[in-house]
Each structure stands twice: as structure tokens, then as C-alpha cells.
C-alpha positions as CSV (number, residue, x, y, z in Angstrom):
1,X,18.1,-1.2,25.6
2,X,15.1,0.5,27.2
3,X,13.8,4.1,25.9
4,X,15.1,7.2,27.2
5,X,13.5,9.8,29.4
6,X,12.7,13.1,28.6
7,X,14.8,14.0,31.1
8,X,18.4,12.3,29.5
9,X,17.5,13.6,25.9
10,X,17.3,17.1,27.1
11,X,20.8,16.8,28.7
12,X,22.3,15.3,25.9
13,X,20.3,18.1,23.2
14,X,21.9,20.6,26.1
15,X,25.0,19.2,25.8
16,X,25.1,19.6,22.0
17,X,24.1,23.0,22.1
18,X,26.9,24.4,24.6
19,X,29.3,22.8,22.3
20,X,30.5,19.7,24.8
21,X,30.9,17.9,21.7
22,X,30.0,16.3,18.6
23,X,26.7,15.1,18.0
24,X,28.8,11.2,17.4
25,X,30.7,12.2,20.7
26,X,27.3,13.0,22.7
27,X,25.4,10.0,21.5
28,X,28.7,7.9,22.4
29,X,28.5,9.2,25.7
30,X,24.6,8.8,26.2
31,X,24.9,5.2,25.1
32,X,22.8,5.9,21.6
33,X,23.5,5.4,17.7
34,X,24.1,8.7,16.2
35,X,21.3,8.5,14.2
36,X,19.5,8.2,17.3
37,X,20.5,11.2,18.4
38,X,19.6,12.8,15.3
39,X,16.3,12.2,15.5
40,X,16.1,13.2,19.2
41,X,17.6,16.9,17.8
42,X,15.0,17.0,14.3
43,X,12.4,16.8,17.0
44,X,13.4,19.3,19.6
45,X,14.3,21.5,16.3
46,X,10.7,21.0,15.0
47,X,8.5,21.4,18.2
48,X,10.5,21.8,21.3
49,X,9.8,18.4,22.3
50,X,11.9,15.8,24.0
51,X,9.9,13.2,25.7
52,X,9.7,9.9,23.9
53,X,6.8,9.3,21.5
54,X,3.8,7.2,23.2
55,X,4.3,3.2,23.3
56,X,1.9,0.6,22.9
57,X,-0.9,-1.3,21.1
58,X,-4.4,-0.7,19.8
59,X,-7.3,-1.2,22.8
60,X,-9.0,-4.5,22.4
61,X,-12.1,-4.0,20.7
62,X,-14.1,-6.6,23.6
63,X,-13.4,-5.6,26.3
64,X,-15.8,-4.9,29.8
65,X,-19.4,-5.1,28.3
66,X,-18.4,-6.2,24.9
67,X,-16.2,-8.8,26.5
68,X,-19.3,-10.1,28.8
69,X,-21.4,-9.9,25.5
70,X,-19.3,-12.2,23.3
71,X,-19.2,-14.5,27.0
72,X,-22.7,-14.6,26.6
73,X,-22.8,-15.7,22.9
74,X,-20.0,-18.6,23.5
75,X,-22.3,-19.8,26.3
76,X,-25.3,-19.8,24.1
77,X,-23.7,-21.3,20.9
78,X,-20.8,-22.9,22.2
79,X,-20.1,-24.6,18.3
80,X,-20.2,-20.9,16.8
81,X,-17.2,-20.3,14.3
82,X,-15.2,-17.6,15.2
83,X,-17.0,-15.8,11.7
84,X,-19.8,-16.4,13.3
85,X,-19.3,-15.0,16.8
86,X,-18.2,-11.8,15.0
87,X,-21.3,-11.3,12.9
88,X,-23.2,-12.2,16.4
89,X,-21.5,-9.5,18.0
90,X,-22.2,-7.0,15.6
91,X,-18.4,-5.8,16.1
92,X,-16.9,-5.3,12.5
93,X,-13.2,-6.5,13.5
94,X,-10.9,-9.3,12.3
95,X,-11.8,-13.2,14.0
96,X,-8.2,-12.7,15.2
97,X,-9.7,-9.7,17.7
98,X,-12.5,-12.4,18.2
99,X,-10.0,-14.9,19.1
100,X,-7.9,-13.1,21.3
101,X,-11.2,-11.7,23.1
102,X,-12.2,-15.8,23.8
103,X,-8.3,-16.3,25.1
104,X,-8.5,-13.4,27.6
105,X,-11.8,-15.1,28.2
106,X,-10.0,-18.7,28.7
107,X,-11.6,-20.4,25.8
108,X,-9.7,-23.2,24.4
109,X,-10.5,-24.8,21.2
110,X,-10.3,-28.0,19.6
111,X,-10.0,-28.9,15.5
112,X,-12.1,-31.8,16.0
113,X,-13.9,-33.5,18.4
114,X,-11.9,-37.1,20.0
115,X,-14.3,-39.3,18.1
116,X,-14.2,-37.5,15.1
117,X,-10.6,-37.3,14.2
118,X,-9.3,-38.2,10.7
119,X,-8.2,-42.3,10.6
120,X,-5.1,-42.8,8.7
């Protein structure tokens, strides 16, 4: 179900208010859990707002300069740890945020070397 606009809560609030309704008969109609709808009112109730609260994730701490920086440090150590590539970097971030930074990079990394592998 994708979010909706500003545009179809304030209808549906609108709705509400003129009395077309039940708040379970205007959420049926709008296609939303009641609940939903609920939430949609406490809002416009506390602030006057409508529009749906902001989506998405965190920027990624390497990105342009940063990003050409840690680049630098893989080319220059290419059997750095990930720990290690952090505490190059000088970033203070998880060695997931490094790791993700060397994927967007195309990095790939092996466990161990062909000739090195474990014998059974």
C-alpha cells in the first residue's frame, strides 16, 4: 500500500469534520485501518498538519570526497581490514558504513586467498 498524500488525508480529515461519517466509515472508504486514520486526525488536531512524515535513511557517511578518500586508502593497502580502513579514514562510524562505502565502490572481498583455504 503506498503512503498517502497530503492532499487524500485532508479530504478524508474534511470529510470527518462535515459529519460524512464515522471516523471507521471514512477510513473504510479511503482504503486505511482506522487506526490509521486516527493518527492522521491526532496530527492535524496537534499542528494543523496533514502531509506524511518524511521517508528515508541516514546519508552515507563516505560519500563524494570521503568516498574518493577511503578509494585511495583501498588502493594503497589493498589487505587493510575493514577496522583498519576506518581508523585510516579518521571517520568514527561502524565497519558496516565502511563496507557498504567499498560496495558502492565495487569492492569485493574474499575470506581467504585460493591457496590458502582450510584442507579438510
Amino acid at each position: 500500500m503506498s503512503i498517502a498524500t497530503s492532499d487524500i488525508r485532508e479530504r478524508a480529515i474534511e470529510a470527518y469534520r462535515r459529519g460524512k461519517g464515522t471516523q471507521e466509515e471514512i477510513a473504510q472508504h479511503y482504503g486505511v485501518t482506522l487506526r490509521t486514520f486516527q493518527r492522521w486526525m491526532a496530527r492535524y488536531h496537534l499542528n494543523g498538519d496533514t502531509s506524511p512524515h518524511p521517508r528515508g535513511h541516514r546519508k552515507a557517511l563516505f560519500s563524494g570526497k570521503r568516498l574518493n578518500q577511503l578509494d585511495q586508502l583501498v588502493q594503497e593497502y589493498p589487505d587493510a581490514t575493514l577496522e583498519q580502513l576506518r581508523d585510516m579514514s579518521g571517520m568514527e562510524c561502524s565497519i558496516m558504513a565502511v563496507q557498504r562505502a567499498l560496495d558502492r565502490l565495487g569492492y569485493s572481498f574474499k575470506k581467504n586467498a585460493p591457496r590458502q583455504r582450510a584442507r579438510s
